[in-house]
FIKOLZA-1660 file (N, C-alpha, C; in steps of 0.1 Angstrom, whole numbers, plus 5000, padded with zeros to 4 digits):
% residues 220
   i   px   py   pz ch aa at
   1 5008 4988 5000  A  X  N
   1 5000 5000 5000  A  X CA
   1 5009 5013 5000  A  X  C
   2 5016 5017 5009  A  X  N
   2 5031 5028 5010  A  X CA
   2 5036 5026 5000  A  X  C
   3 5044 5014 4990  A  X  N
   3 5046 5015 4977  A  X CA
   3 5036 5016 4966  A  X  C
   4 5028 5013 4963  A  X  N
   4 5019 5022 4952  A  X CA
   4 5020 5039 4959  A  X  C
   5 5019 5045 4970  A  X  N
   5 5014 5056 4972  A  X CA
   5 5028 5065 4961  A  X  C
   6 5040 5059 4969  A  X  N
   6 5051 5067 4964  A  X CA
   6 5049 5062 4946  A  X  C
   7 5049 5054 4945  A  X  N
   7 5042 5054 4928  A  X CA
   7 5039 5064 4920  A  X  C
   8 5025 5065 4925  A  X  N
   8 5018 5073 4921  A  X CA
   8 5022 5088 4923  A  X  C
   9 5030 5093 4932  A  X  N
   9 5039 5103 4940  A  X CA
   9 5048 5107 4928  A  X  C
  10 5055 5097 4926  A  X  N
  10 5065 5096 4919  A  X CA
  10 5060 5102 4901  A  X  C
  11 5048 5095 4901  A  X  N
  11 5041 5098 4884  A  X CA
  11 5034 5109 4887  A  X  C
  12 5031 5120 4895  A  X  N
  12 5028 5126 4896  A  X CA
  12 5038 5138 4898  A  X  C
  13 5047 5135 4899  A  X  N
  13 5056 5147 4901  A  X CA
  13 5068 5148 4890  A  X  C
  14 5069 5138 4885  A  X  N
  14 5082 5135 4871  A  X CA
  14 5070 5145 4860  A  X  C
  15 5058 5147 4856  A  X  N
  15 5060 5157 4847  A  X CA
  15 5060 5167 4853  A  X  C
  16 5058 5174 4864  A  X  N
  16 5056 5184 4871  A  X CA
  16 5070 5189 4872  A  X  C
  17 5084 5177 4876  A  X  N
  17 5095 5184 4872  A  X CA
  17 5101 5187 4859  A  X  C
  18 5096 5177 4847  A  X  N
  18 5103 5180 4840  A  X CA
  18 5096 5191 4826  A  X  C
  19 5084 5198 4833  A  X  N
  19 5080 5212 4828  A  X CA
  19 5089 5224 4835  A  X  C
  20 5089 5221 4846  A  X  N
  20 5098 5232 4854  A  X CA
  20 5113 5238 4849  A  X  C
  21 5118 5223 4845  A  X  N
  21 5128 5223 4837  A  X CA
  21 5132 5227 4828  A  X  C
  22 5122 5224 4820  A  X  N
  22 5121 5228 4802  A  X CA
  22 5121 5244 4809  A  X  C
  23 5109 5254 4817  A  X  N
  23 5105 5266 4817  A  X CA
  23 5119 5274 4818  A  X  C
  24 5126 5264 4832  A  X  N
  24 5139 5272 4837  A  X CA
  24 5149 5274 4823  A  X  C
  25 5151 5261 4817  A  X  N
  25 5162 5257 4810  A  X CA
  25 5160 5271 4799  A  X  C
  26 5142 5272 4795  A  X  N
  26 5142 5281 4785  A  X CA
  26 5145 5298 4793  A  X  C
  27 5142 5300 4804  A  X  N
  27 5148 5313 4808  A  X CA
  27 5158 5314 4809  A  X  C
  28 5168 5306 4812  A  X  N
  28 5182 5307 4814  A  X CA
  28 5190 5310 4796  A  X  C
  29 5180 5302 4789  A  X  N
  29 5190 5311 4776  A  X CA
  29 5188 5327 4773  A  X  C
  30 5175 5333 4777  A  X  N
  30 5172 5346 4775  A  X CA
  30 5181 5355 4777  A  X  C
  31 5181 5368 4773  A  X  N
  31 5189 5378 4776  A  X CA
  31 5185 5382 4788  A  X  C
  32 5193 5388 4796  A  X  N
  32 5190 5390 4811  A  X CA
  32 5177 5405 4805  A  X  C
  33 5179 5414 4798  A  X  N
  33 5170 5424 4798  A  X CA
  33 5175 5427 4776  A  X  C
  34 5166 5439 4772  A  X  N
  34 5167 5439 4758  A  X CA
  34 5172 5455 4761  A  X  C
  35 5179 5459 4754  A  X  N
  35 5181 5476 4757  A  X CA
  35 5173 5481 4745  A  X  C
  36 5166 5494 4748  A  X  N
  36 5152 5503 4740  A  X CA
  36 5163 5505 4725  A  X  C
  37 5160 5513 4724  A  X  N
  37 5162 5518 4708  A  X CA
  37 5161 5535 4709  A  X  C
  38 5169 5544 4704  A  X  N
  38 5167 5557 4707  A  X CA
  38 5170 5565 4694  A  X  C
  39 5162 5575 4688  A  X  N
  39 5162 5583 4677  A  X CA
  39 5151 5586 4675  A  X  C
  40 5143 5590 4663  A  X  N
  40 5132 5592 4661  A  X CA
  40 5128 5581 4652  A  X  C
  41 5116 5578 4656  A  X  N
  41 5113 5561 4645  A  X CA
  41 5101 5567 4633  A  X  C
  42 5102 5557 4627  A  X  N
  42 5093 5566 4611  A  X CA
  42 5084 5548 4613  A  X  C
  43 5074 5554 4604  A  X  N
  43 5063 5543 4604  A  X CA
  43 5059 5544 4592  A  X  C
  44 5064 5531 4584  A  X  N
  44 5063 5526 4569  A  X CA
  44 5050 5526 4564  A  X  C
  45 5051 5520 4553  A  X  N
  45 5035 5523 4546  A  X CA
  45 5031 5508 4552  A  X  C
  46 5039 5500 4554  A  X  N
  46 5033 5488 4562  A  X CA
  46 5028 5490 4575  A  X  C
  47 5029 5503 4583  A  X  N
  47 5026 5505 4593  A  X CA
  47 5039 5500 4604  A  X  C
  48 5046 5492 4599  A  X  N
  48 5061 5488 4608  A  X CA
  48 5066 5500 4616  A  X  C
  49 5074 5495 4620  A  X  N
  49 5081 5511 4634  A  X CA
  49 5095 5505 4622  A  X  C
  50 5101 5519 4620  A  X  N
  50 5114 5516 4617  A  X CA
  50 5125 5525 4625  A  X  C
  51 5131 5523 4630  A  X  N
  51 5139 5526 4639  A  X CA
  51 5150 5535 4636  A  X  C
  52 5159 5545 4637  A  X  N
  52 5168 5555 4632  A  X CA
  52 5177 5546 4633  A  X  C
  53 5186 5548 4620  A  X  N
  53 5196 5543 4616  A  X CA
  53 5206 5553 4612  A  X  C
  54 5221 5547 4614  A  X  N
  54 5230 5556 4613  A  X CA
  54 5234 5553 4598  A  X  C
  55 5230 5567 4595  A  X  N
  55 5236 5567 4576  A  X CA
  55 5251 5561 4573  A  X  C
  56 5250 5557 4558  A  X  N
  56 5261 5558 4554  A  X CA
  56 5277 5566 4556  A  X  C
  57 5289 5562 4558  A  X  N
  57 5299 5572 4559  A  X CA
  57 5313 5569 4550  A  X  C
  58 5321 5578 4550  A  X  N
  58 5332 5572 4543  A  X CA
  58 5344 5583 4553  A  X  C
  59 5353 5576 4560  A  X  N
  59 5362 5582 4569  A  X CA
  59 5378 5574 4565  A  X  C
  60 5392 5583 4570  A  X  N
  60 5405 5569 4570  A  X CA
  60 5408 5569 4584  A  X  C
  61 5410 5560 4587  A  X  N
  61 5413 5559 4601  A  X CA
  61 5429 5560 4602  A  X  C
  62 5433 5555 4608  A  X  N
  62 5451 5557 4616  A  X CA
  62 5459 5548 4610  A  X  C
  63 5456 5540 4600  A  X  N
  63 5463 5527 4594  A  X CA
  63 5463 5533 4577  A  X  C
  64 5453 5547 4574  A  X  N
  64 5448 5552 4564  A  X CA
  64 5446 5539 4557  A  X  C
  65 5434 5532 4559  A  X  N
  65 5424 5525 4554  A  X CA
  65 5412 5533 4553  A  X  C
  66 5402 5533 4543  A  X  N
  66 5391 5535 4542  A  X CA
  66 5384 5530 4551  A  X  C
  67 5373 5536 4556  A  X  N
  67 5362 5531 4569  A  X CA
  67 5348 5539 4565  A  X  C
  68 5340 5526 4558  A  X  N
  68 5328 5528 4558  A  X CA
  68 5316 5522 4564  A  X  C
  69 5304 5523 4560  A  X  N
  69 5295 5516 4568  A  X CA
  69 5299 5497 4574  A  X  C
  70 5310 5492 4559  A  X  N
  70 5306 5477 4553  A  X CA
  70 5315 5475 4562  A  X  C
  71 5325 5483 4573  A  X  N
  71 5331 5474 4585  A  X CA
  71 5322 5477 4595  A  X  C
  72 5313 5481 4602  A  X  N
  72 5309 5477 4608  A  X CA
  72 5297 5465 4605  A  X  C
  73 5292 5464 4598  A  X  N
  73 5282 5451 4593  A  X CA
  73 5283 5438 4599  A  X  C
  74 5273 5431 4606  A  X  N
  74 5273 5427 4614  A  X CA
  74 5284 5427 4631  A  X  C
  75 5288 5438 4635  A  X  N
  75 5292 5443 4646  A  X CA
  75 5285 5453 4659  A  X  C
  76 5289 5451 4663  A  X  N
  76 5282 5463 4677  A  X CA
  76 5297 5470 4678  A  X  C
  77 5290 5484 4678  A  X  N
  77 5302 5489 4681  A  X CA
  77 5296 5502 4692  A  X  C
  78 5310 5513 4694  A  X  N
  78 5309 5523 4704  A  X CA
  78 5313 5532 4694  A  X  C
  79 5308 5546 4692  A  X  N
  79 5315 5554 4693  A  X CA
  79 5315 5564 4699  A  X  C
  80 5327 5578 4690  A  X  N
  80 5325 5592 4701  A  X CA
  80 5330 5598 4694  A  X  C
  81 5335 5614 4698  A  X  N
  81 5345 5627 4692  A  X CA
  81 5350 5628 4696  A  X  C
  82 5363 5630 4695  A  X  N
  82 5373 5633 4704  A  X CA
  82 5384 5646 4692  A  X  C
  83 5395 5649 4696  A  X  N
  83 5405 5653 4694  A  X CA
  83 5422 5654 4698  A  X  C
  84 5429 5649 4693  A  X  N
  84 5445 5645 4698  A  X CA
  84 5448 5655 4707  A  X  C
  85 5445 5668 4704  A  X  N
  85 5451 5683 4714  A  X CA
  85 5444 5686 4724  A  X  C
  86 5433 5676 4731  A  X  N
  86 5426 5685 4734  A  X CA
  86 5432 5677 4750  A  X  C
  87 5429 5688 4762  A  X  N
  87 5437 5685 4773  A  X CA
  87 5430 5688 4780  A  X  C
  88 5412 5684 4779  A  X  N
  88 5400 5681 4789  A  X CA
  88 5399 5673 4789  A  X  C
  89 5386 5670 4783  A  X  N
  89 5378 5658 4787  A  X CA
  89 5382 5648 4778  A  X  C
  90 5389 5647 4767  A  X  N
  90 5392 5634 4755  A  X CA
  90 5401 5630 4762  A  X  C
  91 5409 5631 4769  A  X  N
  91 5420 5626 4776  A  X CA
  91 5414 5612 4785  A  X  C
  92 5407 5619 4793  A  X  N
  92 5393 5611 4804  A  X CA
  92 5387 5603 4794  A  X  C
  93 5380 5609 4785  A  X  N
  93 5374 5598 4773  A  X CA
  93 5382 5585 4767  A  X  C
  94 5392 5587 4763  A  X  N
  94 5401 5581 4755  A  X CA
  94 5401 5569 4767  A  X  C
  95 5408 5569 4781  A  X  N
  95 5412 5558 4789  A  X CA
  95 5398 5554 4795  A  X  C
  96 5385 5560 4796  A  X  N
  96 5375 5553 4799  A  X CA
  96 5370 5542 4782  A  X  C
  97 5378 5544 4776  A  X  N
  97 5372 5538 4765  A  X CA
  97 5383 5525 4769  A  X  C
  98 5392 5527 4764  A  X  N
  98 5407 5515 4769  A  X CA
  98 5399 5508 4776  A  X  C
  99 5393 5506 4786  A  X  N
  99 5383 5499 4796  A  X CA
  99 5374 5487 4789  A  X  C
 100 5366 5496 4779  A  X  N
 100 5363 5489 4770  A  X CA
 100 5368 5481 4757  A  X  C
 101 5377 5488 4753  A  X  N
 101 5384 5476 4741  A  X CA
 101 5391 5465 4751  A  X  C
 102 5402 5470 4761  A  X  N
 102 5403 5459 4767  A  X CA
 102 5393 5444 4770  A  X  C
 103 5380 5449 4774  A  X  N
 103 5370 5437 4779  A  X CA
 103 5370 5430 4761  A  X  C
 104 5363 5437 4753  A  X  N
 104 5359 5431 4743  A  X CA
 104 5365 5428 4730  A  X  C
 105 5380 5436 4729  A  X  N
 105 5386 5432 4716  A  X CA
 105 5390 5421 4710  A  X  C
 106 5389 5412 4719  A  X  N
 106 5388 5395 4711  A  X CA
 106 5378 5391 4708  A  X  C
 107 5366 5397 4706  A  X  N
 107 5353 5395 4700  A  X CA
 107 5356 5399 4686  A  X  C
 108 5350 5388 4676  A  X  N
 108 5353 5397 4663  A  X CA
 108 5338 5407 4654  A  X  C
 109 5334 5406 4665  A  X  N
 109 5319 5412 4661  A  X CA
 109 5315 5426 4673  A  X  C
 110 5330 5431 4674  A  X  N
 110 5332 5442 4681  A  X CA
 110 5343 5452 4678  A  X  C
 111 5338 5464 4675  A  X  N
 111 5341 5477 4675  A  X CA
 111 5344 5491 4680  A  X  C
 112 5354 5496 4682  A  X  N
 112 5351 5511 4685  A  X CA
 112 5355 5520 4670  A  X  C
 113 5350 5528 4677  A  X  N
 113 5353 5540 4666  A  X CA
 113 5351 5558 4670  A  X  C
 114 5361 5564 4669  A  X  N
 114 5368 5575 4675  A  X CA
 114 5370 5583 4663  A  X  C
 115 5361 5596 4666  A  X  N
 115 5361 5603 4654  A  X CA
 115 5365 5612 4654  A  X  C
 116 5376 5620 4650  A  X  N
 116 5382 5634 4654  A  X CA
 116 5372 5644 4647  A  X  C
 117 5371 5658 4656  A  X  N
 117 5363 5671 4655  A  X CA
 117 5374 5679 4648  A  X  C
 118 5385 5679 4648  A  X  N
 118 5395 5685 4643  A  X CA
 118 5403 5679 4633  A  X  C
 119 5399 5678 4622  A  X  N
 119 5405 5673 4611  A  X CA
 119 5419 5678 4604  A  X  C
 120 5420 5690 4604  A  X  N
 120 5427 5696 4596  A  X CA
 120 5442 5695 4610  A  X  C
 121 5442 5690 4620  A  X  N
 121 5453 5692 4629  A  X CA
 121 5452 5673 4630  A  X  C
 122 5445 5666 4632  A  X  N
 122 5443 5654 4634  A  X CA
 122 5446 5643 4617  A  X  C
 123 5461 5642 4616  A  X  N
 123 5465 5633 4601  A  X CA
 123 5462 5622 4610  A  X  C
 124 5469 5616 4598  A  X  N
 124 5466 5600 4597  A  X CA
 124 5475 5596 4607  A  X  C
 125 5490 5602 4601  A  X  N
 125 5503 5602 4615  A  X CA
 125 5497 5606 4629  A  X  C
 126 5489 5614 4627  A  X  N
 126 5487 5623 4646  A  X CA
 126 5478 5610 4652  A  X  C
 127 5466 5607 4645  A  X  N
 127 5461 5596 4648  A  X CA
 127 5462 5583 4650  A  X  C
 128 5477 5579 4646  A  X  N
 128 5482 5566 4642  A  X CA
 128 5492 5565 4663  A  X  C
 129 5495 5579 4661  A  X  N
 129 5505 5582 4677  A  X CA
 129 5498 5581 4685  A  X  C
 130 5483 5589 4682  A  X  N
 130 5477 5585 4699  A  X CA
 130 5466 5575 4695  A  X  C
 131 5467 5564 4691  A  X  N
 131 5461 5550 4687  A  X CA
 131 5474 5542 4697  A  X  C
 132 5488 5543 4693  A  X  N
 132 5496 5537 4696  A  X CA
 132 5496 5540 4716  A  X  C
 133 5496 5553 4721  A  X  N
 133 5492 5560 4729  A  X CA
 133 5482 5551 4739  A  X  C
 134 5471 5546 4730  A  X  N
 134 5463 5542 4741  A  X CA
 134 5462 5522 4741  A  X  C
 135 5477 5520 4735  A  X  N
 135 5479 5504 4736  A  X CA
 135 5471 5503 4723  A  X  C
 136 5469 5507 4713  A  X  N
 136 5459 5496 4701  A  X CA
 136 5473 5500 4691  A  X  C
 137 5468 5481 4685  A  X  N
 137 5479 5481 4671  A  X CA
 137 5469 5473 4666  A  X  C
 138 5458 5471 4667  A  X  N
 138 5447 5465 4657  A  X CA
 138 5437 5470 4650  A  X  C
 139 5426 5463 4648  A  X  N
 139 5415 5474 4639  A  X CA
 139 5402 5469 4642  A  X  C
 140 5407 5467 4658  A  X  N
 140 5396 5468 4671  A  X CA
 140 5388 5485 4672  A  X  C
 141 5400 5490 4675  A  X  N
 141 5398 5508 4676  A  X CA
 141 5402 5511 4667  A  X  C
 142 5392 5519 4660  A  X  N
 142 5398 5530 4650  A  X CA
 142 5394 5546 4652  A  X  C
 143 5407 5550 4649  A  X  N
 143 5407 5565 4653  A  X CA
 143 5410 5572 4636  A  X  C
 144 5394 5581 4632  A  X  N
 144 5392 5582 4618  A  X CA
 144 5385 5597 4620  A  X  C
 145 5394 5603 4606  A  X  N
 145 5393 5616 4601  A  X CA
 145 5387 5617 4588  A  X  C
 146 5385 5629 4585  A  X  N
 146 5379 5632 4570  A  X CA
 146 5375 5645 4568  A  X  C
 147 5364 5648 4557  A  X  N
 147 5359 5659 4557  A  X CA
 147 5350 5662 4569  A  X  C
 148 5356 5676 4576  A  X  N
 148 5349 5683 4586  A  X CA
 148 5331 5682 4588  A  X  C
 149 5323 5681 4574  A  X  N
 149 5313 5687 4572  A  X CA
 149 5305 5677 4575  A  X  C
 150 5311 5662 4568  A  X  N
 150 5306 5654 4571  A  X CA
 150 5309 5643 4584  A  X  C
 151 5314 5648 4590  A  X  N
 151 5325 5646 4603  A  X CA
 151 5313 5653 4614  A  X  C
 152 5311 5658 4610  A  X  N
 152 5300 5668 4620  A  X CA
 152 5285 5664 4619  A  X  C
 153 5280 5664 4606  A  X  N
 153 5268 5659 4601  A  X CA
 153 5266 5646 4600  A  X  C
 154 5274 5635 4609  A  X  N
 154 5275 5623 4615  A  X CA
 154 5268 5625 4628  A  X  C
 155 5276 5636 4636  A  X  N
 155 5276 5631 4654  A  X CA
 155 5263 5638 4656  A  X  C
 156 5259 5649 4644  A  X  N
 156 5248 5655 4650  A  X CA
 156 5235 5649 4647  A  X  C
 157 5232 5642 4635  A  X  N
 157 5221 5636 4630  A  X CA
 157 5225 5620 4627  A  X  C
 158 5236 5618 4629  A  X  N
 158 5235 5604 4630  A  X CA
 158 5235 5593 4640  A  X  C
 159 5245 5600 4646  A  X  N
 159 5250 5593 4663  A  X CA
 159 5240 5604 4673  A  X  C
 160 5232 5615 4670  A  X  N
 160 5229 5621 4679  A  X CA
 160 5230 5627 4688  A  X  C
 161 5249 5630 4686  A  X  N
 161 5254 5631 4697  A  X CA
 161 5257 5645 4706  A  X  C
 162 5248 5658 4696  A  X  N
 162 5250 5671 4699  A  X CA
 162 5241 5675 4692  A  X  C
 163 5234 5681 4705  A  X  N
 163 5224 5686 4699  A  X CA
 163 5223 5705 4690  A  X  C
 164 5236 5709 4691  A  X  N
 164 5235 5724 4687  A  X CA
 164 5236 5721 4668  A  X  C
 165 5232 5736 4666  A  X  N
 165 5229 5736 4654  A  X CA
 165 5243 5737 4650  A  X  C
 166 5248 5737 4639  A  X  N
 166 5259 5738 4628  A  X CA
 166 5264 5732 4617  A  X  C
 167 5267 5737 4607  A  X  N
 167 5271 5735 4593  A  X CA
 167 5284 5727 4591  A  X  C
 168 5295 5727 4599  A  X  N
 168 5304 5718 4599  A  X CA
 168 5316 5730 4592  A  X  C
 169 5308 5743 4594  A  X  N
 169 5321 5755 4587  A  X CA
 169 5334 5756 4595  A  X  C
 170 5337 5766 4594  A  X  N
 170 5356 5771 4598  A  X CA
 170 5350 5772 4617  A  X  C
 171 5341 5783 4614  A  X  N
 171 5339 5784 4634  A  X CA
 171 5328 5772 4639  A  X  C
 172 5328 5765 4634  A  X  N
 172 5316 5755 4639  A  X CA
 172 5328 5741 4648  A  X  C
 173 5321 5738 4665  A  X  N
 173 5330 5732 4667  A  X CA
 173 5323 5721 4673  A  X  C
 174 5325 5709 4680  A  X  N
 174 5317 5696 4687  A  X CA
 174 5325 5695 4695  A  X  C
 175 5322 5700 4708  A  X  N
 175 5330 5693 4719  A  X CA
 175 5320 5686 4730  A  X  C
 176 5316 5671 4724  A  X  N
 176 5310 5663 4733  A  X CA
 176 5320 5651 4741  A  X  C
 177 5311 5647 4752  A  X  N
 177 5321 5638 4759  A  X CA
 177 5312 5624 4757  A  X  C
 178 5297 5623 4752  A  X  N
 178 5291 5613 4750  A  X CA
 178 5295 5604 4739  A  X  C
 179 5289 5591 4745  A  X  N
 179 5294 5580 4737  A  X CA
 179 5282 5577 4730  A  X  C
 180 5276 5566 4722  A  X  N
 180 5269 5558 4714  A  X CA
 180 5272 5541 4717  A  X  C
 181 5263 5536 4717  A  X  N
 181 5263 5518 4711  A  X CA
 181 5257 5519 4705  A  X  C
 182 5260 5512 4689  A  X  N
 182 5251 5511 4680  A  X CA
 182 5257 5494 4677  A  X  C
 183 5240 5489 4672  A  X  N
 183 5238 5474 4672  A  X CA
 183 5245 5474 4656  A  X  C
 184 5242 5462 4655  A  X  N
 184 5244 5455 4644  A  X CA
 184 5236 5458 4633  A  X  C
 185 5221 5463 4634  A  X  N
 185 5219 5471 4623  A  X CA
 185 5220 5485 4623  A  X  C
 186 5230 5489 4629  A  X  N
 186 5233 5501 4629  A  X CA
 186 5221 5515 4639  A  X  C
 187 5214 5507 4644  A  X  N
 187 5206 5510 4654  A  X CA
 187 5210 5518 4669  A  X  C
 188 5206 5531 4674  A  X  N
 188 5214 5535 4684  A  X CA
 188 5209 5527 4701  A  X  C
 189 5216 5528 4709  A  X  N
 189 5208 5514 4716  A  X CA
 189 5211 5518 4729  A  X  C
 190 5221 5528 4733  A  X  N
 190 5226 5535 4744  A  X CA
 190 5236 5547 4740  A  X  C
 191 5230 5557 4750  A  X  N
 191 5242 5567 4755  A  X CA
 191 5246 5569 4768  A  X  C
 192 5260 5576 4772  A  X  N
 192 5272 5573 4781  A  X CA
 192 5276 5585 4780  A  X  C
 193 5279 5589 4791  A  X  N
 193 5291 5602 4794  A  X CA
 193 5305 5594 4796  A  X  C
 194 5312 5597 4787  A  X  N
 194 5328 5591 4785  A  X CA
 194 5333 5594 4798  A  X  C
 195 5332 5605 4805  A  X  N
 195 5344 5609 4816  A  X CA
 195 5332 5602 4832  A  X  C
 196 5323 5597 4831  A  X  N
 196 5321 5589 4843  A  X CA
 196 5325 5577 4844  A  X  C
 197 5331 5569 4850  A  X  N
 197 5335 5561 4854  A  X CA
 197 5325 5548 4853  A  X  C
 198 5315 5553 4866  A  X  N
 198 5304 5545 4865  A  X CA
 198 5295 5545 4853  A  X  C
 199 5291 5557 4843  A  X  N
 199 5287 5551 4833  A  X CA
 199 5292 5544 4822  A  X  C
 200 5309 5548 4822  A  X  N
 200 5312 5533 4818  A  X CA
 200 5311 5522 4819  A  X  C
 201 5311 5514 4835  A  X  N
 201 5305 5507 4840  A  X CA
 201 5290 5501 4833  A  X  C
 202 5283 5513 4830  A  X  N
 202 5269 5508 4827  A  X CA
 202 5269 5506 4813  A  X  C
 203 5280 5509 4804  A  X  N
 203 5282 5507 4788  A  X CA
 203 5287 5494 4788  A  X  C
 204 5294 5491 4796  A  X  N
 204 5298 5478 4800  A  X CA
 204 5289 5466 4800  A  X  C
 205 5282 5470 4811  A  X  N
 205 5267 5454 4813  A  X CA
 205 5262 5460 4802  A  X  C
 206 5261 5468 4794  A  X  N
 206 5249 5470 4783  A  X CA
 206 5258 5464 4770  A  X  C
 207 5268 5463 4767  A  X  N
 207 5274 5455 4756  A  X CA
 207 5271 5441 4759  A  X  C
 208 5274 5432 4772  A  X  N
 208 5271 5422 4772  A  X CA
 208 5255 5420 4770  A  X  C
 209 5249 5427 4773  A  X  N
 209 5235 5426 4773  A  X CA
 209 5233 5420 4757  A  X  C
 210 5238 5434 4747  A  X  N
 210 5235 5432 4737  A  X CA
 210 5241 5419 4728  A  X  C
 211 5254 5416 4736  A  X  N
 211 5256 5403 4731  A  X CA
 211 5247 5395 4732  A  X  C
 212 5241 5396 4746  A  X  N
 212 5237 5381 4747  A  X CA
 212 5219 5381 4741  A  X  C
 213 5214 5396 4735  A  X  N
 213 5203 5396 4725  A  X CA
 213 5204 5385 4717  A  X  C
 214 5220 5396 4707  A  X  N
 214 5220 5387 4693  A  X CA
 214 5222 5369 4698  A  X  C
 215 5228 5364 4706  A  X  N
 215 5231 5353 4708  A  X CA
 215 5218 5344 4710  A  X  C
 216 5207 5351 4721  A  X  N
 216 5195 5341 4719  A  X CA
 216 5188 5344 4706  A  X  C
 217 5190 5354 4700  A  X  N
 217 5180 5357 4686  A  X CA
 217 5182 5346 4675  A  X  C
 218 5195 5342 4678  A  X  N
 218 5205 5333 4664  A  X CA
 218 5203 5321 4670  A  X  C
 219 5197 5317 4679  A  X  N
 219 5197 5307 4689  A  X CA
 219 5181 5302 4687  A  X  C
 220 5172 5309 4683  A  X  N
 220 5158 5312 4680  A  X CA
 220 5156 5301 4669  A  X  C
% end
């Protein structure tokens, strides 16, 4: 009689664990959280949400390689503005960045990108020294110049990353300390003040985050 009871104990509780299981096993692959999406979103004739996307660009970075949209494709990357002379806040920016290529530059589906405000003092050589400057000999970080106009009409309407008005002329200048994460479709997904510490820290869990999106998405 005591064995049938555990029997029936027993068949009554083997599917009851092994639903629990399956529920856990399936939360455990989830992303711990999804990070929002930020720009202005446009709504198709399908009615879709389509999300702000960072246009097309053409820049040479510090190795004077070409750097357009087709290296970052399929990558997450960071970027920012900075300038080689400047002896505020890019200095702070630059080694809160170091922070991050260190964690992720053995990822090959990871980027930074460092865009000088001052072109015409910022060569390929000035950028190639303080690349070398902050430990990079790869094409993990790239530190990339070009025309001013379009150098500018990037951070302000592409990356978002200033909000004042300007042309990209002779007196027009960008001195921001914010950063960008932009996804894989080129999507903006977070912003960061470069010279806090802690919100480094928080660009930090939010990269892994976004790794571990694409990872359950491809996993789907």
């Amino acid at each position: 009689m005591f064995k049938g009871k555990i029997n029936w104990l027993l068949l009554l509780l083997l599917p009851a664990t092994f639903i629990g299981w399956y529920f856990y096993s399936k939360k455990e692959n989830k992303p711990i959280r999804t990070l929002a999406y930020f720009g202005p979103k446009k709504h198709e004739k399908t009615k879709d949400t389509s999300y702000h996307t960072v246009p097309p660009f053409f820049f040479i970075d510090q190795n004077n390689n070409k750097v357009t949209e087709d290296e970052v494709k399929g990558k997450i990357y960071v970027t920012d503005f900075f300038f080689t002379t400047c002896k505020s806040i890019c200095p702070i920016m630059s080694t809160e960045l170091e922070r991050v290529y260190k964690q992720f530059n053995s990822r090959n589906d990871f980027l930074i990108i460092s865009h000088t405000v001052d072109p015409e003092t910022d060569s390929v050589a000035q950028l190639k020294e303080y690349a070398k400057l902050h430990g990079v000999n790869d094409n993990k970080w790239l530190f990339v110049t070009g025309e001013k106009k379009h150098l500018y009409e990037i951070a302000r309407k592409g990356y978002l990353l200033n909000a004042e008005e300007g042309d990209g002329g002779e007196e027009d200048f960008i001195h921001t300390q914010n950063f960008a994460l932009i996804d894989k479709e080129r999507h903006i997904r977070g912003f960061y003040d470069g010279t806090d510490s802690i919100e480094i820290n928080r660009l930090i869990v939010d990269l892994k985050c976004l790794f571990d999106e694409y990872a359950y998405t491809e996993k789907k």
